[in-house]
N, C-alpha and C positions, 0 to 999 in steps of 0.2 A: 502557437505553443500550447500545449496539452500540460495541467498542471494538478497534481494528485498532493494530495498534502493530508497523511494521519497522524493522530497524537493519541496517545495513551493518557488518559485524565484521572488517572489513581491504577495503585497498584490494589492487587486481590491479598490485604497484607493477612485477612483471616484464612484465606486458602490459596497458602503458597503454589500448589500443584498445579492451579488454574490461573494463577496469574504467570508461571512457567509457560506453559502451553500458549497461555492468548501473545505473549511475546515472541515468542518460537514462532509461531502462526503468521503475525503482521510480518516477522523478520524474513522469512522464508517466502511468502506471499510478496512483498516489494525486490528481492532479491530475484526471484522468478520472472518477473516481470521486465527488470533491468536484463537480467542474462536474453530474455524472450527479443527486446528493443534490442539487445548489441548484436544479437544472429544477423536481423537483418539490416545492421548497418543505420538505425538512429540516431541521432544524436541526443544520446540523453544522458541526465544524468541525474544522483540521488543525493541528498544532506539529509545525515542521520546524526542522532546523539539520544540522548536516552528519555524514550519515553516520545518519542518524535519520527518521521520520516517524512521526505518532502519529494516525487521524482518531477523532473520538468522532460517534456520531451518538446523540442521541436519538429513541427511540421515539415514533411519534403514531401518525395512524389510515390512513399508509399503510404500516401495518408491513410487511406481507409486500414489499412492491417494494423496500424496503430491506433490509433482507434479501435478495432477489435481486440487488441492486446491490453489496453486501459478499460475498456467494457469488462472483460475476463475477470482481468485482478480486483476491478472494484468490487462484480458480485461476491469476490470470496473476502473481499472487508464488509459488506455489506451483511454475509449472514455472520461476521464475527460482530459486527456492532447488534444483530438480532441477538446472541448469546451470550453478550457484554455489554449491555448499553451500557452501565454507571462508568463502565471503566477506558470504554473506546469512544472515542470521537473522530468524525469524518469529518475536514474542512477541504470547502469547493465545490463541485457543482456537483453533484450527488441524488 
C-alpha cells in the first residue's frame, strides 16, 4: 500500500491571498491525483478535513503507473513545501 499523507501546519493569516492559493494548490493537486488512480481502476482512496489530506492507494498489477502517478503529485507538494515551508508539512516517505 502506497501512502501520501499532507497537512497544512498554519494558515498565512498576514497574507490571506497566499494562504488561498497554497490551499487551492494541495486541494486540487490531491484531487488530481485521486481522479488520475480512478482512470485506471485503483483502489484508492483519500481523508480530508481541514488543514489535512491523507490518500492510501493499494497496490495491484498496475503497480509501476502508480507509482509514477504518486512520484508526479509529490513533486508538485514538494515545490509547495519549497514556497511554504512554515505553513506546509509532508508526512511519509518524502
Amino acid at each position: 500500500e502506497i501512502r501520501l499523507n499532507l497537512s497544512l501546519t498554519a494558515t498565512l493569516q498576514d497574507k490571506p491571498d497566499e494562504g488561498n492559493i497554497l490551499c487551492a494548490a494541495v486541494s486540487m493537486l490531491g484531487q488530481t491525483l485521486m481522479e488520475c488512480l480512478w482512470k485506471i481502476k485503483a483502489d484508492a482512496r483519500m481523508e480530508s478535513r481541514a488543514g489535512y489530506i491523507r490518500i492510501l492507494c493499494r497496490m495491484e498489477e498496475n503497480e509501476v503507473e502508480i507509482k509514477h502517478l504518486f512520484d508526479f503529485a509529490k513533486t508538485g507538494f514538494l515545490l509547495l513545501k519549497s514556497r511554504y515551508p512554515e505553513q506546509f508539512d509532508l508526512v511519509g516517505e518524502f
